[in-house]
C-alpha positions as CSV (number, residue, x, y, z in Angstrom):
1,X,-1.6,32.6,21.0
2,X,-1.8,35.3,18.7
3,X,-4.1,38.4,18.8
4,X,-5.4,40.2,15.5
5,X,-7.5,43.0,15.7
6,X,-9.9,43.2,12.9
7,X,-11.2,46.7,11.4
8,X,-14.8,46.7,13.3
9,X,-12.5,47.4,16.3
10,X,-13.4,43.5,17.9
11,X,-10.3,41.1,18.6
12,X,-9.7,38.0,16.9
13,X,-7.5,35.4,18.6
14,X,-5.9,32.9,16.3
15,X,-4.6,29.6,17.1
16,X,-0.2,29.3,17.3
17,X,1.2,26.8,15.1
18,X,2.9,24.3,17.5
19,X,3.7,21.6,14.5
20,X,6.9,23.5,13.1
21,X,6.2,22.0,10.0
22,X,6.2,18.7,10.9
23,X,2.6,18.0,10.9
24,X,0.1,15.3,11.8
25,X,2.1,12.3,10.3
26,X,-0.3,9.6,11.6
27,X,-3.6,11.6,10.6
28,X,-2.2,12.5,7.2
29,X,-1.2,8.5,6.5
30,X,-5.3,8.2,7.9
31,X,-6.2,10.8,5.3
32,X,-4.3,9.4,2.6
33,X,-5.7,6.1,3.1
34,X,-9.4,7.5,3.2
35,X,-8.5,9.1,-0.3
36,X,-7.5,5.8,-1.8
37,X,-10.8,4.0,-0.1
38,X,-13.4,6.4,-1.7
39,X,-11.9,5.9,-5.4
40,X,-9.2,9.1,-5.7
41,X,-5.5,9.3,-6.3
42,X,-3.5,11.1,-3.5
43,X,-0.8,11.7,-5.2
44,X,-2.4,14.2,-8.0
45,X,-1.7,17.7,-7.8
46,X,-5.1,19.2,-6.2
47,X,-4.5,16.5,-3.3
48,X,-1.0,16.4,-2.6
49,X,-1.5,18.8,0.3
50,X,-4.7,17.6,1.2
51,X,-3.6,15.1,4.1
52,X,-2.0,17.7,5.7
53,X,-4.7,20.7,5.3
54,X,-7.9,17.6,6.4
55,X,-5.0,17.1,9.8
56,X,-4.9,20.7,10.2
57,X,-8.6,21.9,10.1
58,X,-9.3,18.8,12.8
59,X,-7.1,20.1,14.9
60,X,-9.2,23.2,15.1
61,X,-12.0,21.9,14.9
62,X,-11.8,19.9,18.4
63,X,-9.4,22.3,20.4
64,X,-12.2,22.2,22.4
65,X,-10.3,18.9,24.2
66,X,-7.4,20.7,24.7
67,X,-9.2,23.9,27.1
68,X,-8.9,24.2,30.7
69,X,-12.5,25.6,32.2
70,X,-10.5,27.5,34.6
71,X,-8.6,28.9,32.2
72,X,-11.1,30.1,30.2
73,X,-13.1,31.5,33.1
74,X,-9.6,33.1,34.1
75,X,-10.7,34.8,37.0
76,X,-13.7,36.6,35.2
77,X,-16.2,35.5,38.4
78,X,-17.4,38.3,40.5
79,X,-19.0,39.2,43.7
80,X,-22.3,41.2,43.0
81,X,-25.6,41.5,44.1
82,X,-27.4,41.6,41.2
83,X,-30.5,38.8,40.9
84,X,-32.2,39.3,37.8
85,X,-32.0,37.2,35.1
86,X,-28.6,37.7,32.9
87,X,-29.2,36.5,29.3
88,X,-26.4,36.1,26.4
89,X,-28.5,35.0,23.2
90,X,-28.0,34.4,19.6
91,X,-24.2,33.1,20.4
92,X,-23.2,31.1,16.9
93,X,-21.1,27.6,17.5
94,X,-19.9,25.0,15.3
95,X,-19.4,21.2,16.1
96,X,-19.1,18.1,14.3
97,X,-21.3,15.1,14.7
98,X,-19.7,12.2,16.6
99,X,-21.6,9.8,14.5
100,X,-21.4,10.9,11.2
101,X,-18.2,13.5,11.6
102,X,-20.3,15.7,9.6
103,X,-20.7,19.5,11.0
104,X,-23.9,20.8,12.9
105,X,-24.1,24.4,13.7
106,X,-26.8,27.3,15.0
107,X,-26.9,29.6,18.0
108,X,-26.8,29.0,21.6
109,X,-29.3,31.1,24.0
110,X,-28.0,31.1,27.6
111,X,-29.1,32.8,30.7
112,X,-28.7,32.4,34.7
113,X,-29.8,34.4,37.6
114,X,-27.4,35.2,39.5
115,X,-26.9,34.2,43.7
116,X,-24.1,36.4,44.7
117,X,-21.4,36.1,41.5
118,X,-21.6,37.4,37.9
119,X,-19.0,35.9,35.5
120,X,-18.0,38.5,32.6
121,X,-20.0,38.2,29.7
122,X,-17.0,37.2,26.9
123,X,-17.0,34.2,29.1
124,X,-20.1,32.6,28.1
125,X,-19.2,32.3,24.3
126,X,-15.9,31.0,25.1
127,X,-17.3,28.4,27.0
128,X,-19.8,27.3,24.4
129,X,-16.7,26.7,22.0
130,X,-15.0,24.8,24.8
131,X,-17.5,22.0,24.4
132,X,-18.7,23.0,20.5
133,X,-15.1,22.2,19.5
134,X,-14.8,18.9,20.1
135,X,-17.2,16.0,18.9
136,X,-20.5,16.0,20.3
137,X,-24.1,15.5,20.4
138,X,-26.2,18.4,20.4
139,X,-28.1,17.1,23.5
140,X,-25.0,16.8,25.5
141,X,-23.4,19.8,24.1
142,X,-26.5,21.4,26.0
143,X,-26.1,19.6,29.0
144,X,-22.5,20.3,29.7
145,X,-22.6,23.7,29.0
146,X,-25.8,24.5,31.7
147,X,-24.0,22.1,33.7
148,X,-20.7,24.1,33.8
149,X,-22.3,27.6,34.6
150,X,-23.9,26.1,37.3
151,X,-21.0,24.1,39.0
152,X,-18.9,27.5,38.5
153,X,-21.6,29.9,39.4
154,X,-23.8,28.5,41.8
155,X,-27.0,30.4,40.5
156,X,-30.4,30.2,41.3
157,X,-30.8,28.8,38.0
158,X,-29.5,28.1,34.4
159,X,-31.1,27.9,31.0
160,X,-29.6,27.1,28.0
161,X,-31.2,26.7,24.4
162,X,-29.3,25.7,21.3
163,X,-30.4,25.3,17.7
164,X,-28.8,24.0,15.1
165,X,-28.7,22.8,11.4
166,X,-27.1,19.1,11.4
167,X,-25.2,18.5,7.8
168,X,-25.8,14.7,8.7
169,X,-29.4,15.2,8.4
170,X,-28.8,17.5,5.0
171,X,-26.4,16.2,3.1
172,X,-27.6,12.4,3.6
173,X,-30.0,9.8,5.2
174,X,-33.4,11.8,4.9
175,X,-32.0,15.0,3.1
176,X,-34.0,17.6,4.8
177,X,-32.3,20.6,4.4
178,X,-34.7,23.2,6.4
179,X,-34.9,20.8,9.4
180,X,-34.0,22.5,13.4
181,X,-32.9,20.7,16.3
182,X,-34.0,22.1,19.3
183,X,-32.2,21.3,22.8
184,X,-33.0,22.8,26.4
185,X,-30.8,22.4,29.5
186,X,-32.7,23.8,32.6
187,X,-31.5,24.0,36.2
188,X,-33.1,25.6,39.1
189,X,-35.1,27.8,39.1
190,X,-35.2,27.4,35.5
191,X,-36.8,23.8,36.2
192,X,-38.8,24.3,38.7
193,X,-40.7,27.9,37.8
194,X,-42.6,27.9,34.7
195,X,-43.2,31.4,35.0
196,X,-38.6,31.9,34.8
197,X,-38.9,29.5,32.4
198,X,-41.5,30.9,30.1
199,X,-39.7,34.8,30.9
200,X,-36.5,33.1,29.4
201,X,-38.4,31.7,26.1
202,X,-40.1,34.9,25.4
203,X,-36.6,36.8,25.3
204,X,-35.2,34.4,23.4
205,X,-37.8,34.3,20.8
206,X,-38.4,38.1,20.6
């Protein structure tokens, strides 16, 4: 893993090659085939590299599969007192549709209370690419996410909120373009106080 740091002073980690220019073969013949299906000929010169580029970019996009939670969390969990509400909001993902393998993308709202353990805030957006990056469903996405914090955290509560654009929706079938998809995931005290609940909501929306 490589580290770049970019001129606004924040870090950038980039994915290491691991193919030694060797490639995807399998996904590439896959590509190649898909290019012949839809009409085009893969061997003309803007599409000669295309197998190997379409291989490529999937492998980013779902490196979520290949992330250990412990990992990420790498020992970022602390003992603290704190107990108010801890909120990260506005965090951006990208994901692609498991049923289309079309993209959907917006920001994720999080927030927990805290019983006993913080976990360092860089944490949270890393673990929404965990699950982002790999194919999903917005409503699980949601789930797994709130789920997570909770199993690793053991808060009084969890709440997480993501909204996205779904190209799937754009691009084809109905075409709506200015459409959101709004998903919750609340635990604890979250669920069970509308008064937490409706605090969170108001944040988020202001």
């Amino acid at each position: 893993m490589a580290t770049v740091v970019k001129s606004n002073g924040h870090s950038e980690e980039l994915i290491e090659d691991h193919t030694n220019g060797h490639g995807f073969p399998e996904m590439e013949k896959t590509v190649h085939t898909l290019l012949t299906q839809i009409g085009e000929d893969p061997e003309r010169e803007g599409l000669l590299r295309t197998p190997h580029r379409v291989a490529k970019s999937w492998e980013y996009l779902t490196r979520g599969y290949k992330k250990n939670i412990k990992e990420v969390l790498n020992g970022a969990i602390f003992e603290e007192k704190y107990d108010e509400m801890v909120i990260v909001k506005d965090i951006d993902f990208f994901s692609m549709c498991e049923h289309h393998l079309l993209p959907f993308y917006g920001k994720c709202h999080i927030a927990y209370i805290p019983n006993g353990k913080i976990v360092g805030l860089s944490k949270l957006p890393r673990l929404v690419e965990v699950f982002a990056r790999r194919l999903q469903v917005q409503e699980r996405m949601t789930q797994q996410i709130a789920e997570t914090i909770q199993e690793y955290l053991q808060p009084q509560g969890v709440a997480v909120v993501s909204e996205a654009h779904h190209m799937c929706m754009m691009m084809r079938g109905v075409e709506k373009c200015h459409s959101l998809a709004t998903t919750s995931s609340m635990l604890g005290v979250f669920k069970d106080n509308p008064v937490t609940r409706g605090e969170f909501l108001t944040l988020i929306g202001s």
